[in-house]
C-alpha positions as CSV (number, residue, x, y, z in Angstrom):
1,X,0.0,0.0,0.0
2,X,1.9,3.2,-1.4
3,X,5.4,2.1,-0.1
4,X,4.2,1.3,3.6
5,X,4.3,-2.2,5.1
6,X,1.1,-4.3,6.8
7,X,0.9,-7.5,7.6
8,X,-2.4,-9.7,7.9
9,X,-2.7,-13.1,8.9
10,X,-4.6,-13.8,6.1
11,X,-6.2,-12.5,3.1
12,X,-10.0,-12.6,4.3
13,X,-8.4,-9.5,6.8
14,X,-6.4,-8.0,4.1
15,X,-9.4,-8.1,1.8
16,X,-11.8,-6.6,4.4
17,X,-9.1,-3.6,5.4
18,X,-8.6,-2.7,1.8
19,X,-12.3,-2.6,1.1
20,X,-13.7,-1.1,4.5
21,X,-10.8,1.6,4.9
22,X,-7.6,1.0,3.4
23,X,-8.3,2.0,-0.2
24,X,-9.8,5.2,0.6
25,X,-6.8,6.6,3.2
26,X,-3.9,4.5,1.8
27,X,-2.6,7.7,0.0
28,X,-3.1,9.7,3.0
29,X,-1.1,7.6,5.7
30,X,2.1,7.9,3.4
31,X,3.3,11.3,4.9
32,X,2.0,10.7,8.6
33,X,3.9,7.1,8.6
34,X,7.2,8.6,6.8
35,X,9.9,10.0,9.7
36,X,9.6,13.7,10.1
37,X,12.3,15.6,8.3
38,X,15.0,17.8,9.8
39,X,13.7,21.5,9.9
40,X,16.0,24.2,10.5
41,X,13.5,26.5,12.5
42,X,10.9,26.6,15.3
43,X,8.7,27.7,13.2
44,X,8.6,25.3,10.5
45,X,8.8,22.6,13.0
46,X,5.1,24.3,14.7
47,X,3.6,24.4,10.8
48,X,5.0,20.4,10.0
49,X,3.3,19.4,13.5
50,X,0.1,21.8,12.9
51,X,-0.4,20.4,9.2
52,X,0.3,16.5,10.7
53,X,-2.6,17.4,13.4
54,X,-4.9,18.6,11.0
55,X,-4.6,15.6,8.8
56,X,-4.6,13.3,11.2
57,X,-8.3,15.1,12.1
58,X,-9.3,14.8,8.5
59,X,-8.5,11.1,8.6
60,X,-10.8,10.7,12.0
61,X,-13.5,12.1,10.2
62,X,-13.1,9.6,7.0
63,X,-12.7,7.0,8.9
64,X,-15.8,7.8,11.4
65,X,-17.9,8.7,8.5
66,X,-17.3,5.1,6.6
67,X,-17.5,3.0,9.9
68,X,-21.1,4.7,9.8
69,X,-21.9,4.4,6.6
70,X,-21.1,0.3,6.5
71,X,-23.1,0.1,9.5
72,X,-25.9,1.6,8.4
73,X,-25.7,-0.6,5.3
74,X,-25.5,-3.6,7.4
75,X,-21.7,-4.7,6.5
76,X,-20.9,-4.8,10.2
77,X,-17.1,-6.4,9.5
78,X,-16.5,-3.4,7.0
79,X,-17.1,-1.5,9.5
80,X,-14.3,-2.8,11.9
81,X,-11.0,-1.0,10.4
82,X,-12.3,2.0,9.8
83,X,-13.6,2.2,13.2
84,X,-9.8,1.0,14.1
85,X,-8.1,3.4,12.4
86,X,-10.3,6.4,13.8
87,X,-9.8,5.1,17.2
88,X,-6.0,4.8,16.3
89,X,-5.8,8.5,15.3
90,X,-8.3,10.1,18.1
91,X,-5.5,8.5,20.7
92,X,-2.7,10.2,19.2
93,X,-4.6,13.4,18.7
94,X,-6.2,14.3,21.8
95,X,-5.3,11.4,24.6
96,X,-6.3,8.1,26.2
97,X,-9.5,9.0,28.5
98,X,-10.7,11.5,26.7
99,X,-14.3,12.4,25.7
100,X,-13.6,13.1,22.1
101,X,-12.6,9.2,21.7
102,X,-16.2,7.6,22.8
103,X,-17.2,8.4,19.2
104,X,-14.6,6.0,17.9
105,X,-15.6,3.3,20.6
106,X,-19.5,3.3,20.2
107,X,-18.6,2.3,16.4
């Protein structure tokens, strides 16, 4: 997936990633997985983390909004890594224990 390694134990899971999240953000985790790069100044270092936060929000909302939407269609197990990966995110955004995560856990 776009030069970034996973491993599944099988290819039902692989299948079900790719078609329930992974084909829609693959292109998207690229820059957030890759090692920050060396920036001279404070302020460049403030705008890399600020732009890194606000993607990592954008992906929260994909991935909420297509947990829902397989839900509401009935594809429960599609559901399941989208609802991962927004969890995933929501921790490193805001926390373990806090409110803004319960969105992630009710999917």
């Amino acid at each position: 997936y776009f030069g970034v390694p996973y491993y599944y134990c099988d290819r039902t899971t692989l299948e079900l990633d790719w078609n329930g999240i992974k084909q829609k953000i693959a292109q998207l985790l690229v820059p957030l997985r890759q090692p920050p790069s060396v920036i001279p100044s404070v302020e460049e270092r403030e705008r890399q983390e600020a732009n890194v936060r606000k993607s990592k929000l954008a992906l929260i909302d994909l991935c909420r909004m297509e947990a829902t939407k397989f839900l509401v269609h009935g594809d429960f197990e599609l559901s399941i890594p989208g609802a991962v990966q927004a969890l995933r995110y929501s921790l490193d955004v805001y926390g373990a224990g806090k409110i803004e995560l319960v969105p992630c856990y009710l999917l």
